[in-house]
C-alpha positions in Angstrom: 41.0 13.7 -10.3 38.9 16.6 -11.7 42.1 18.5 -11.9 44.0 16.0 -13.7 41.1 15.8 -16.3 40.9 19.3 -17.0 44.8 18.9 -17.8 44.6 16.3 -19.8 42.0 18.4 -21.7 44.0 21.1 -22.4 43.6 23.6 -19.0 47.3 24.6 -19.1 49.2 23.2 -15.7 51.0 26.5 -15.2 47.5 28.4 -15.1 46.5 25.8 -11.9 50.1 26.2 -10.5 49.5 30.1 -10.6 46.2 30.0 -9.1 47.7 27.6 -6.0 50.5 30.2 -6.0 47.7 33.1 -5.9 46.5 31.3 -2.7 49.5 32.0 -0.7 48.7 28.8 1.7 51.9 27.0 1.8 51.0 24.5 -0.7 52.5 23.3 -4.6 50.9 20.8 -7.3 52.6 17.4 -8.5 51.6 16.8 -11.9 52.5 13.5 -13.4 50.9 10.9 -16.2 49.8 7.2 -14.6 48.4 4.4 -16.1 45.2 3.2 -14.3 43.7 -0.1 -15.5 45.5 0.4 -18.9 44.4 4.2 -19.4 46.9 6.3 -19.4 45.5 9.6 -17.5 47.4 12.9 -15.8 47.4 13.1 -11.7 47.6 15.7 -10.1 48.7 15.9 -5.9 48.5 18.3 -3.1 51.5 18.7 -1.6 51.6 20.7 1.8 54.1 20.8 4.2 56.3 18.2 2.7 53.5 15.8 2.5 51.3 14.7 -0.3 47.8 14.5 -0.3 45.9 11.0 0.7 42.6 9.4 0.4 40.8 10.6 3.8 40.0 6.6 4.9 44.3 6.3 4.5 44.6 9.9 6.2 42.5 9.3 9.5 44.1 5.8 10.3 47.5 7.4 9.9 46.4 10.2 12.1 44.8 7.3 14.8 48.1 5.3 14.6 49.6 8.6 15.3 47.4 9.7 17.9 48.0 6.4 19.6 51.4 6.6 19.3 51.6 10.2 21.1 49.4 8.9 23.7 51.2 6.0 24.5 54.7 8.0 24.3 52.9 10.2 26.8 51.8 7.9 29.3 55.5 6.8 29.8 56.4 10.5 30.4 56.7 12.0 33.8 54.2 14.8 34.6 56.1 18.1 36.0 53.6 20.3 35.7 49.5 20.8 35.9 49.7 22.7 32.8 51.6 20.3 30.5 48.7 17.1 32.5 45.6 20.0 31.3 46.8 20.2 27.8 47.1 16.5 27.7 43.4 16.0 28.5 42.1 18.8 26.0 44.1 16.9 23.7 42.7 13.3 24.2 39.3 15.2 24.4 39.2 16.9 21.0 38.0 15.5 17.9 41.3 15.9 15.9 44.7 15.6 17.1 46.3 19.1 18.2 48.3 19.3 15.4 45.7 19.3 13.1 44.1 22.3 14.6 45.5 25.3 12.3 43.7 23.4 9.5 40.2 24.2 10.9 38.8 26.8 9.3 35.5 28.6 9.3 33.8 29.9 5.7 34.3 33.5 7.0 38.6 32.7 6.8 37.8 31.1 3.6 35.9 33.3 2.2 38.9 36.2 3.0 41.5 33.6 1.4 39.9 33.5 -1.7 38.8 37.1 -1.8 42.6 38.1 -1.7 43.5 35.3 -4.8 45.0 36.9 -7.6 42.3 35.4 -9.6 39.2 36.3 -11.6 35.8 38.0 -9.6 33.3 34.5 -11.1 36.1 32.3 -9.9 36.2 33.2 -6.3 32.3 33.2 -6.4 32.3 30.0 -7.8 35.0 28.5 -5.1 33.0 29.9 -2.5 30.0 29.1 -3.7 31.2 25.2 -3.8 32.3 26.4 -0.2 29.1 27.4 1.1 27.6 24.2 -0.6 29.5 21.7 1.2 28.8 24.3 4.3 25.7 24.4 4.3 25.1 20.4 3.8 27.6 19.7 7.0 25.4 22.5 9.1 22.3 20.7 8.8 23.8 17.1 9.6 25.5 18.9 12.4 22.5 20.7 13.4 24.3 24.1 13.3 24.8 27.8 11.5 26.8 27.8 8.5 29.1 30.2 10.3 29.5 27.7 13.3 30.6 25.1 10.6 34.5 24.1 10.9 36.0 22.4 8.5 38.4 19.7 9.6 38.9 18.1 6.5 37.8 20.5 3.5 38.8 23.5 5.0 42.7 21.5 5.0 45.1 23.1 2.4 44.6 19.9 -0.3 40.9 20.8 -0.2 40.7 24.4 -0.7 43.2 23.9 -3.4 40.8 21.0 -5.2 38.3 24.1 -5.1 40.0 26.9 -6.5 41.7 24.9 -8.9 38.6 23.2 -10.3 36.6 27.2 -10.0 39.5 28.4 -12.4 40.0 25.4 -14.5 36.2 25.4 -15.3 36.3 28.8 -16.5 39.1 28.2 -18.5 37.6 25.5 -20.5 35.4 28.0 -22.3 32.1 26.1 -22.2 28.7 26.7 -22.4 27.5 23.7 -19.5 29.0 20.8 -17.6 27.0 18.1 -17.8 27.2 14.8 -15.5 27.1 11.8 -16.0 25.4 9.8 -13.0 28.1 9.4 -10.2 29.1 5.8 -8.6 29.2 6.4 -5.0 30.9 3.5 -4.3 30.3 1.2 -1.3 31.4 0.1 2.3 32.5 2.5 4.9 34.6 5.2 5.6 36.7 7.0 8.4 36.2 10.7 9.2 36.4 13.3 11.6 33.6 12.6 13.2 33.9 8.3 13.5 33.3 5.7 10.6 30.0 6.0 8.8 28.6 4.0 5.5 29.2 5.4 2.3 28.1 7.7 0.6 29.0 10.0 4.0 26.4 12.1 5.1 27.4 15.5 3.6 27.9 13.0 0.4 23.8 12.1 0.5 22.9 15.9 1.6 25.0 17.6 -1.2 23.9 14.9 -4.1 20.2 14.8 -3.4 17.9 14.8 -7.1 21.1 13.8 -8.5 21.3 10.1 -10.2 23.8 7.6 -8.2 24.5 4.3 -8.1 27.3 1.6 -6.6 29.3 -0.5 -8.8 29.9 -2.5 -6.0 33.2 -0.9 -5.0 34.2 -1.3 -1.6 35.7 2.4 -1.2 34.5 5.5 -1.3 34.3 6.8 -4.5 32.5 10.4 -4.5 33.8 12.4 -1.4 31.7 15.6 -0.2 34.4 18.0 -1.4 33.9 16.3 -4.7 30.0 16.0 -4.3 30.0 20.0 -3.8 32.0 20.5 -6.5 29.9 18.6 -8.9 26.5 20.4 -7.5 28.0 23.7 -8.1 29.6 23.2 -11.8 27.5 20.8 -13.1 24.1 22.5 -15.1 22.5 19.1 -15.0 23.0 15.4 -14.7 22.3 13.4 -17.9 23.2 10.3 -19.7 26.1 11.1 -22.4 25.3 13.7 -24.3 24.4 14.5 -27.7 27.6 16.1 -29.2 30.3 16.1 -31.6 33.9 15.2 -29.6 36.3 17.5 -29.9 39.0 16.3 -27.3 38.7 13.4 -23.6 40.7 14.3 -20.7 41.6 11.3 -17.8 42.2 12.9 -14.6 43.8 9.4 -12.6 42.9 8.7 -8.7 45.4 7.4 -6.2 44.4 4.1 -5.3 43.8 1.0 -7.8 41.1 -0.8 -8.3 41.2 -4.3 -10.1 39.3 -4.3 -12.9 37.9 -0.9 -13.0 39.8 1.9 -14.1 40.0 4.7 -11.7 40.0 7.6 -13.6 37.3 10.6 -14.3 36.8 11.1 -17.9 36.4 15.1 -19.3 34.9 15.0 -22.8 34.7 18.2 -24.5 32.5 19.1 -27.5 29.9 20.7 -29.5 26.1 20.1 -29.1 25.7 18.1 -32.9 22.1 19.7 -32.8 23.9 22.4 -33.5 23.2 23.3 -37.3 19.4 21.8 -36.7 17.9 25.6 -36.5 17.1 25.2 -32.4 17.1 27.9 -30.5 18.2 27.8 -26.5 16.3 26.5 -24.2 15.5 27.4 -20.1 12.4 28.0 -17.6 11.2 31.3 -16.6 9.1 31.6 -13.2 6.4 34.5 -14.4 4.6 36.7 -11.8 1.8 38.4 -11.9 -0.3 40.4 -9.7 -3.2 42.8 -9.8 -3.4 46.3 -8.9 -5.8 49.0 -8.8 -5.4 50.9 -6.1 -2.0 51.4 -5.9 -0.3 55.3 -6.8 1.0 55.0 -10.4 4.6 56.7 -9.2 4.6 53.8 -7.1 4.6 51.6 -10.1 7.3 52.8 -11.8 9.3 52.6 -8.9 8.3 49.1 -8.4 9.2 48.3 -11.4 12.8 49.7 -11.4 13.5 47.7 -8.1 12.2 44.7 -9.5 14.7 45.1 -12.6 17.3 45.9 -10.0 17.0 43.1 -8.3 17.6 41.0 -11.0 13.9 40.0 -13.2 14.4 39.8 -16.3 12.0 41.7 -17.6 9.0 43.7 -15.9 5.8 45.5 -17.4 2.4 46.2 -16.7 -0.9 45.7 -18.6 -4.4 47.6 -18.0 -7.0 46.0 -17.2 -10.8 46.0 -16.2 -11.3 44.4 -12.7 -14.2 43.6 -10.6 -16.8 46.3 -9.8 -15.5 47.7 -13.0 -12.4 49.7 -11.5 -9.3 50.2 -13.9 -6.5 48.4 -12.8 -3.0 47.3 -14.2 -1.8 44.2 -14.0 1.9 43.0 -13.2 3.5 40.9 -14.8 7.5 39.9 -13.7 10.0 37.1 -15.6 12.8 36.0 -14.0 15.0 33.0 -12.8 12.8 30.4 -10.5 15.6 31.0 -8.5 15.1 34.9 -7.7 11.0 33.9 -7.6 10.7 33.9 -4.0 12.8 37.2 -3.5 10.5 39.1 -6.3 7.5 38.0 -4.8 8.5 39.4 -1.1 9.6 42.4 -3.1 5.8 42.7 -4.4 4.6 42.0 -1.7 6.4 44.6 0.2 6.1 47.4 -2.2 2.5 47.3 -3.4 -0.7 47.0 -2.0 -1.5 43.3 -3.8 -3.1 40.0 -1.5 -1.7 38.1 -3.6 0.9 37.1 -6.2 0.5 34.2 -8.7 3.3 32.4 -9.8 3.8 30.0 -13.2 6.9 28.2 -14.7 6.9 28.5 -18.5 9.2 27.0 -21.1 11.0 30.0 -23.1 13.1 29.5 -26.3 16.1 32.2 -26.7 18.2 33.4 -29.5 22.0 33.5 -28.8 22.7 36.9 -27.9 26.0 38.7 -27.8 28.0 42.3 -27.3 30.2 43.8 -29.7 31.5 47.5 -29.7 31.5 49.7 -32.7 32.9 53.3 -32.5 31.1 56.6 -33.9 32.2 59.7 -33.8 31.4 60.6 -30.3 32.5 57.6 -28.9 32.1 53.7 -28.7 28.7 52.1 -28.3 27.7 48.3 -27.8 25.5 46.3 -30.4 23.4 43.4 -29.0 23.5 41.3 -31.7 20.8 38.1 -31.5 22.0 35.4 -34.0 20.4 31.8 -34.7 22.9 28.7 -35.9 25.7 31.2 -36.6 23.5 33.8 -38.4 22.5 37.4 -37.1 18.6 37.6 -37.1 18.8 40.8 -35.1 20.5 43.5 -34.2 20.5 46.9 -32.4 22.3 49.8 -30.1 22.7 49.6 -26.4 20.0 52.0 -25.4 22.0 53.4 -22.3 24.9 53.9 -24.3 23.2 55.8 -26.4 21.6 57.8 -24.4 24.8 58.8 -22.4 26.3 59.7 -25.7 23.5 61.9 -26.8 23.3 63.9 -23.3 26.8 64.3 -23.0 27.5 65.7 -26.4 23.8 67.1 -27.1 22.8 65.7 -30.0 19.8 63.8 -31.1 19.3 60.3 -29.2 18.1 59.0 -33.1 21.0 60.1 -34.5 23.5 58.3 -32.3 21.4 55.2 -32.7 21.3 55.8 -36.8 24.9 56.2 -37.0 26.1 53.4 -34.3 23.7 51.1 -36.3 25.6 52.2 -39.8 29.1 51.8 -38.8 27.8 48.4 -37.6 26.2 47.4 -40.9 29.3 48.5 -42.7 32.0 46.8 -40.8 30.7 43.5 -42.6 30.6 41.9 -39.2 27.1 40.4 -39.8 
């Protein structure tokens, strides 16, 4: 359905064809326009092996009708050897019938199937980052390892092709953030490898956890866990509608119908209308700080160059007066609240400090961006900072600078004077 949205919204079909192509696993797209409910949407099917892609509920009872039929065409058989009687029993003892068994997969195959995609580096991280996601849920609900994890029904062709496609198509649109609007689960139960369970399945209630859901009422399941890790990895945050001026709607259309509610996703594409209202970006910073005064000052600056490396966002120190009057200098890291945790063990492990202090603070940014301009001894990048369309600062790339000046021995001020100029006069401000 998230496919057949981001088609209708303009992701061209030949780019998701390309990228199932790039896959090498057998398996081609249907894409065809449906009316669901009286709204006309774009669906897009799995096709693998000659068959088409089903709701899982309709793919497990056709695969326990099938099962029962093998097993009762197998009871009427004559046994003629112990081998053919052994295989039977591993059969009837497995979890899945034995056909289904080359669709098992473990992350560490699909992580090597994406990794030889023809398609771009933050598209494969993104696939198996949705990947290790739904992973990562079904381990703990299965009280394993990640690693140990099989998938019997997302690692299936149809599902690693959902993935990928929805990793590229995203990047395709071109967007700042994907924003959700709070998901109907749906209601009732549904059949999967493991037996029938209630909906939302397990891996469904794992994956969406701090994420707004509700029921409709809607005997059927209506968010799967493919779909579930999909929204956790893409989606920035969940929200009402947002604030914005519509630019174009895409339908992507489900299989089944449901009377009186049409089943469809809805992509709406557009431009935050607080746009021209002089606002600045906003995120959260996680801000360390610890103090120091008796650690080597080499030690410091090395310190500080592994904390940049391993990804703060920006690291200095301060000196200060601590108790029993000894100088000190105090340490003070920004970064993601993600990469908190890692900085701090980082501190912890490369200074003498107790103790590290950690804060969440509100920071406003400036739009930033790159753009090359060329001197005479070669092309250097301009960070240029802008606020509702308008440049409020600007400057040379440091490094590039400097690489310029040592290669070619001239003055580090004059590269920066003259990358600066031909900025200024290429009227790009």
């Amino acid at each position: 359905m998230f496919l057949g949205a981001l088609i209708d919204a303009g992701v061209p079909p030949r780019l998701l064809e390309e990228t199932v192509a790039a896959l090498n696993v057998g398996a081609r797209l249907e894409i065809v326009r449906v009316v669901r409910s009286g709204i006309s949407a774009t669906k897009v099917d799995v096709w693998v092996d000659g068959e088409k892609d089903m709701p899982r509920e309709e793919y497990w009872t056709k695969q326990e009708h099938a099962e029962h039929q093998h097993s009762h065409d197998h009871d009427g058989e004559h046994h003629h050897d112990h081998q053919h009687s052994s295989e039977s029993d591993e059969t009837r003892a497995g979890t899945l019938p034995l056909h289904l068994h080359s669709h098992n997969r473990g992350l560490t195959e699909i992580r090597e199937i994406i990794g030889k995609a023809a398609i771009s580096d933050s598209a494969k991280r993104t696939a198996v980052a949705i990947f290790e996601a739904l992973g990562t849920a079904e381990a703990k609900i299965h009280a394993t390892s990640i690693e140990k994890v099989h998938f019997h029904e997302v690692g299936a062709v149809d599902a690693m092709v959902d993935i990928v496609c929805a990793s590229v198509g995203a990047e395709a649109l071109g967007v700042d953030e994907i924003v959700c609007s709070p998901l109907n689960i749906g209601g009732g139960s549904v059949k999967c490898a493991h037996g029938t369970f209630p909906v939302p399945a397990p891996a469904t209630v794992e994956l969406l956890k701090d994420a707004p859901v509700y029921s409709s009422g809607v005997q059927a399941e209506l968010v799967t866990p493919t779909g579930a890790a999909i929204v956790k990895v893409l989606a920035k945050r969940f929200a009402s509608f947002p604030e914005m001026q519509i630019k174009k709607a895409g339908y992507g259309a489900g299989t089944r119908e449901f009377p009186g509610l049409p089943n469809v996703v809805r992509l709406t594409i557009g431009e935050s209308a607080s746009k021209s209202a002089a606002k600045t970006e906003a995120d959260t910073v996680a801000v360390l700080e610890a103090n120091l005064d008796d650690l080597n000052p080499q030690v410091f600056g090395y310190v500080m160059e592994r904390l940049l490396e391993e990804g703060a966002l920006d690291v200095f120190g301060m000196p200060v007066q601590m108790k029993k009057n000894r100088p000190g200098t105090l340490l003070t890291v920004l970064c993601k609240p993600e990469d908190a945790s890692k900085l701090s063990h980082l501190i912890f492990t490369e200074t003498t400090t107790l103790g590290v202090r950690r804060r969440d603070e509100a920071r406003e940014t400036l739009a930033r961006r790159w753009e090359n301009v060329r001197t005479r001894w070669g092309e250097v990048r301009i960070k240029i900072a802008s606020m509702n369309g308008s440049v409020t600062n600007y400057a040379p790339e440091y490094e590039d600078c400097r690489r310029i000046a040592t290669e070619h021995h001239v003055p580090l001020k004059k590269v920066m004077q003259e990358a600066s100029r031909e900025y200024t006069n290429s009227g790009r401000k």
